[in-house]
Steps between C-alpha positions, in 0.01 A plus 500: 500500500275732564318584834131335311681213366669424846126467685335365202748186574521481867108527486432277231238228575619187657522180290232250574820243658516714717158565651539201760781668621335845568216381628657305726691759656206715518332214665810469776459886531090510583596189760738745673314785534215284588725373768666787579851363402679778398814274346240315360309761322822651366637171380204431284513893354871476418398130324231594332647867354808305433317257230273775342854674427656144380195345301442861320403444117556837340426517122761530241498591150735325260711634253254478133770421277488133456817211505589650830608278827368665790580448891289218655534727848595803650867456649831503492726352222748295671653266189525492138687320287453154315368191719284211386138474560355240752486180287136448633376776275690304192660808359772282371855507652661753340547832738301831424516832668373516828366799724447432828295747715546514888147597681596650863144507710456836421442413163175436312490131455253411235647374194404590179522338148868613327346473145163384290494166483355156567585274830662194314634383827454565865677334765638483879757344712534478818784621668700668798536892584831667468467835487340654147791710402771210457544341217451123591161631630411404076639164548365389868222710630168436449319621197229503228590547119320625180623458178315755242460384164519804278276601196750485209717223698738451772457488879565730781545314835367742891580272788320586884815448708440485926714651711619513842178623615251419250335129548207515232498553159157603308452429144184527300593460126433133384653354158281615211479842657539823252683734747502889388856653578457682816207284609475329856580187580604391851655640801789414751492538855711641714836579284586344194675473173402520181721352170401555153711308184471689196463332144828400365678775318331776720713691713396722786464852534533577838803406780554400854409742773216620234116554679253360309113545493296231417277501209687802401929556483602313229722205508579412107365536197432276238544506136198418303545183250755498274698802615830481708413500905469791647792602735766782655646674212145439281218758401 
């Protein structure tokens, strides 16, 4: 990455979840110079410069060729292999390929949309907050679903997971939304997970340890109707 890329994302403007945040550690900063706290002051700094680096919103350009899955988030891919989707997002029972992407608080944490589509379901469970990276974290922590309904059929499921750290879970799409791949649509705080089920027959292109961008590294691709899925191994 190069040095202009590198300040372009630390400096990218802050995501508007995260304004509250900033301001109030700017506020807790003017109170202790005001007050000639020193610790004070310096808290509210570090606070505030902390959540203008975690709520930064850089822009990213997706790939133009279409049938493409995309990453919902920047992060690291911690599982893949077959699992079956939450049954609140009724994606049947049968298991698809799953990617799940670890987001460390370094990370940018806005999700994006993995694919054009419309919101046919949205939906969230409560639950606990075992650390993002595990695999029961799909199962038991808390999280908030989408499953995609695609243009020439099938579904692609993106789950919110929390983690051990995150306690809030921001989602803006609604069913009946058209969602652009690569498009906004919520944001975790602080540390997270993020699963995406492919459509059946659709294997991944990418593997554990792999870093993803969101809106941008591709996850899968699709074959259009009537042709074979697209896959390892396939043009």
């Amino acid at each position: 990455m190069s040095l202009r890329n590198s300040l372009s994302l630390v400096l990218a403007p802050p995501h508007p979840a995260g304004k509250p945040f900033i301001w109030g550690g700017a506020l807790v900063a003017v109170l202790g110079g005001l007050l000639v706290s020193d610790w004070l002051f310096w808290l509210g700094a570090a606070f505030a410069l902390f959540c203008l680096y975690f709520f930064r919103d850089p822009k990213r350009v997706p790939p133009p060729r279409p049938h493409l899955v995309l990453a919902p988030a920047d992060g690291k891919i911690v599982m893949v292999g077959p699992a079956v989707p939450p049954p609140e997002l009724e994606m049947g029972p049968a298991p698809r390929q799953r990617v799940a992407i670890f987001l460390s608080v370094l990370d940018v944490h806005v999700n994006r949309s993995p694919v054009q589509g419309v919101v046919g379901k949205r939906a969230y469970r409560a639950g606990k907050f075992f650390d993002a990276s595990l695999d029961k974290a799909s199962e038991h922590n808390e999280r908030n679903g989408l499953r995609l309904d695609l243009p020439g059929g099938g579904s692609v499921g993106c789950v919110q997971i929390a983690g051990l750290v995150a306690r809030r879970i921001l989602c803006s799409a609604q069913p009946g939304d058209s969602l652009l791949a690569g498009e906004r649509y919520g944001i975790i705080r602080f540390g997270s997970r993020t699963d995406v089920y492919l459509p059946e027959g659709v294997e991944p292109l990418v593997s554990v340890g792999q870093r993803t961008v969101g809106g941008e590294t591709v996850l899968a691709e699709m074959a259009p109707a009537g042709m074979a899925p697209a896959g390892p191994g396939r043009a």
